[in-house]
Structures are given as C-alpha cells and as structure tokens.
N, C-alpha and C positions, 0 to 999 in steps of 0.2 A: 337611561336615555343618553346615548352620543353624542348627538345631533345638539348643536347650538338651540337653543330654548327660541328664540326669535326666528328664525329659519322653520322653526316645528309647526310653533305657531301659524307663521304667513301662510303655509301649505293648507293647515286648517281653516284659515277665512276668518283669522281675528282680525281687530280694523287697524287702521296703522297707527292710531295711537297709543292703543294697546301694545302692539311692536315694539315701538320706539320706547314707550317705558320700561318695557322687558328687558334692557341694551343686554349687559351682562351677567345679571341675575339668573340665578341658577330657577329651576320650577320651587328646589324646599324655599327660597331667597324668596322669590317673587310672591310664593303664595304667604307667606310672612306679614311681608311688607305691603300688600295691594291696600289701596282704599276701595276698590272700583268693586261692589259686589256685584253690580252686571256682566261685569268681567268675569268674575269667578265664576259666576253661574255658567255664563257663555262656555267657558273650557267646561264647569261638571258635567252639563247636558251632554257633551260631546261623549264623555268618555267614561261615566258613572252608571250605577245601578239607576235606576229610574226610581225607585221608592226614595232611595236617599236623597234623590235629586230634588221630591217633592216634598221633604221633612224640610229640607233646608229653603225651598221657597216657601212653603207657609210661614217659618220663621218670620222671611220677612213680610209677608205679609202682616204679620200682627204688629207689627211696627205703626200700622194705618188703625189698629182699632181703637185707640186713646181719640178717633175723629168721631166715631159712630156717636150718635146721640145714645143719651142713655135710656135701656127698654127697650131698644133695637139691638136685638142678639142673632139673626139673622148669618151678616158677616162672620161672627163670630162659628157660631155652629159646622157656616159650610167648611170654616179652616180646620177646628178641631175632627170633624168627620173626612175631610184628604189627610189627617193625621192619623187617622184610625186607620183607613187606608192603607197607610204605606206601612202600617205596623199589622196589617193582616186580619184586623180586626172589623172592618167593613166592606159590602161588597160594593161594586159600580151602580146599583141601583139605587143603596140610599146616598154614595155622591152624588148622583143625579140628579134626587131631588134635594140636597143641600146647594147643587149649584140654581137650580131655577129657585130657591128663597134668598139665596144670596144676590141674585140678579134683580128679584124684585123688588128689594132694597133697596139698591140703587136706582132703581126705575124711581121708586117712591120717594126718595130723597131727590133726585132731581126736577121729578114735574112739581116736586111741592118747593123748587128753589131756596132746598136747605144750605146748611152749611158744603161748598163744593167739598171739603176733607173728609166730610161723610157720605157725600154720594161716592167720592173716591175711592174709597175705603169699603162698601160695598162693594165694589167694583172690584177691588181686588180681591175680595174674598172671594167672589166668584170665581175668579179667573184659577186665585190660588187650589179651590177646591176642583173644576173644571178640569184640570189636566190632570186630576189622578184619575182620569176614567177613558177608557177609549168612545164609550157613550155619547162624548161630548164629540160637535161636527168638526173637525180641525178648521176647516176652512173658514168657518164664520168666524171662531175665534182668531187666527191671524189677518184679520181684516182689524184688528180691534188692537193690534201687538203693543201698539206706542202707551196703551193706556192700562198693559195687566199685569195688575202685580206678579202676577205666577205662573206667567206663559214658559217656566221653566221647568214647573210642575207636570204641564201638557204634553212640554219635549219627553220626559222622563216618563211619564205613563205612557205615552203611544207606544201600543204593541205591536205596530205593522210597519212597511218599511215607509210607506206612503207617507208617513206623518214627518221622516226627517227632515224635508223640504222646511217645514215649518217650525224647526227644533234653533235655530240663527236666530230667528225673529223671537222664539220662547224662552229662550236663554238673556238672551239680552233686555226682555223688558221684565223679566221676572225681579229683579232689584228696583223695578218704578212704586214697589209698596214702598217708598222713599219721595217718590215724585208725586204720589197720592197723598201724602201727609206731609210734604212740607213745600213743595213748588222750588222754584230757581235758585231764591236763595237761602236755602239752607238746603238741597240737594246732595252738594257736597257731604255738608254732616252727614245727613241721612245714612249717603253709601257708605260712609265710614264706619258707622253705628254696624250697617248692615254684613259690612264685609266680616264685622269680628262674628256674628251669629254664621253665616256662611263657614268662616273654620269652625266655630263650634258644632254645626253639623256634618260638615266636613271636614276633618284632621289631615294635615298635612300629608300624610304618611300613606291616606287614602289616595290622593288626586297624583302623589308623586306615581304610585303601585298600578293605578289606571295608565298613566300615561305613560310606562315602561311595556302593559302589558300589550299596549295598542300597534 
C-alpha cells in the first residue's frame, strides 16, 4: 500500500477519530498498537473473508458470556454454532435457529428484569450468531446496530451486494460484546481485552495482504 494509511482510510468512511489516531502509523504499526476492536472489526468487514470476519466477532462475543446466568446456554450455543459455521461445519438453517434461541434469551432475561449483562449477552449472542447467515433480515437487524455484539459477523456473511449498506453499522458495533458486559466504565478495558482476540483471529499479516489486495 503507497497511499498514506489516514488518507486510505478517510476514503473508506473511518470516523475521524480513528483518522487522527492513525497520524503516522503504518497499517503493521497501527494494527499492533489499536485498542479500539470496533475499529479493527470496522476495517476487517471491509476488506476480509466473511467467515474470518465472523470467527473473530464471536470471539468477542464470548467476552459477554461470564453475564449469562448459569443453566442458560442458549447464548452460548447460538455463538459456537456461527463458529461451526464459519468453519463449514453447519448450514444457515441451524444458525437460524441458534439465532431465534439466542434471541429468546434475551427476550427472557429482559421481561423477567434479570441481570441487564445477561439480557446483553443474549443479545449478543444472537446478533453474533445472526450474521453468519444470509437468513437473517438485514434490515431488522441494523435498526438494532448500537446494541450487537456481532453486527460484524452479518457484514461478513452477507452474500449479496445489498447487504453492504449495513456492513459500517456491522463492523462498528460488533466490538459492543464489550458494552454488553461491562457498560461506560470499563468499556475501555473491554475493547482492549477485545482488540487482542481481534489479532488473534486476525494476524497482522492477514488485514496488511487485504488491504494491498484491495
């Protein structure tokens, strides 16, 4: 890549804080050094495999399941089945229904005014399991962006073009299995915990090889 890293970026519709952090860091520098796993997700969605995309948002996703009350494996299920997924090992029918038990989870957890970190946490699981499928309606789900864990997963499985539209808002909230499990303050932490799982499904060497090949 030639092209100044901040200048690449802007073209792509990162936000300007993102930008400005970027100053002079090179893409190996930056993806290094990020705390921001919303960040990171934001660029993979863009320019990554879609499977990998959704390995590394369930990651985070499981960040939220230490909330789930115990006996409720729901959440849990729908994330290990968009891991089977992206690993080829299940089809879009049973994430389908891993996402409607993961949903109902949260449904359950919230009219019965449990713990918010485990209705959250349902919530993410769904979202996380929901975008490994094109099954899933895009549009309901981006009416919901600020609040799923794995709207990076949905970027990354949508297999039509129609779905890009909704791939900014998928990327970006896919790192809130952070804001499901810990709220404002410890947010920070969170993403930082998240950003290292993010390289660890994502290696360096992958996101530099996208972004040369783009």
């Amino acid at each position: 890549m030639t092209r100044a890293l901040p200048s690449v970026l802007a073209e792509m519709g990162a936000c300007r804080e993102a930008v400005a952090w970027v100053g002079t860091r090179t893409l190996t520098e930056a993806w290094a050094q990020c705390e921001r796993a919303d960040w990171m997700l934001w660029l993979a969605a863009k320019v990554l495999d879609r499977k990998l995309l959704v390995l590394a948002a369930c990651a985070c996703a499981r960040t939220a399941l230490v909330h789930v009350p115990p006996g409720e494996d729901r959440p849990l299920r729908a994330i290990e089945t968009a891991e089977r997924w992206a690993r080829g090992e299940a089809t879009e029918e049973e994430v389908g229904v891993a996402v409607d038990d993961a949903y109902a989870a949260y449904a359950a957890a919230a009219a019965a005014y449990a713990a918010a970190h485990a209705a959250d946490a349902a919530y993410a699981a769904a979202y996380a399991t929901a975008y490994a499928t094109d099954a899933v309606h895009a549009a309901a789900h981006a009416a919901y962006a600020a609040y799923a864990a794995a709207h990076a997963a949905y970027a990354a499985a949508a297999a039509h073009a129609a779905h890009a539209a909704y791939a900014a808002y998928a990327a970006y909230a896919a790192a809130h299995a952070a804001y499901a499990a810990a709220y404002a303050a410890t947010r920070a932490a969170s993403l930082r915990s998240q950003a290292d799982l993010v390289r660890r499904e994502i290696p360096v060497e992958v996101i530099v090889a996208a972004m040369e090949a783009k």
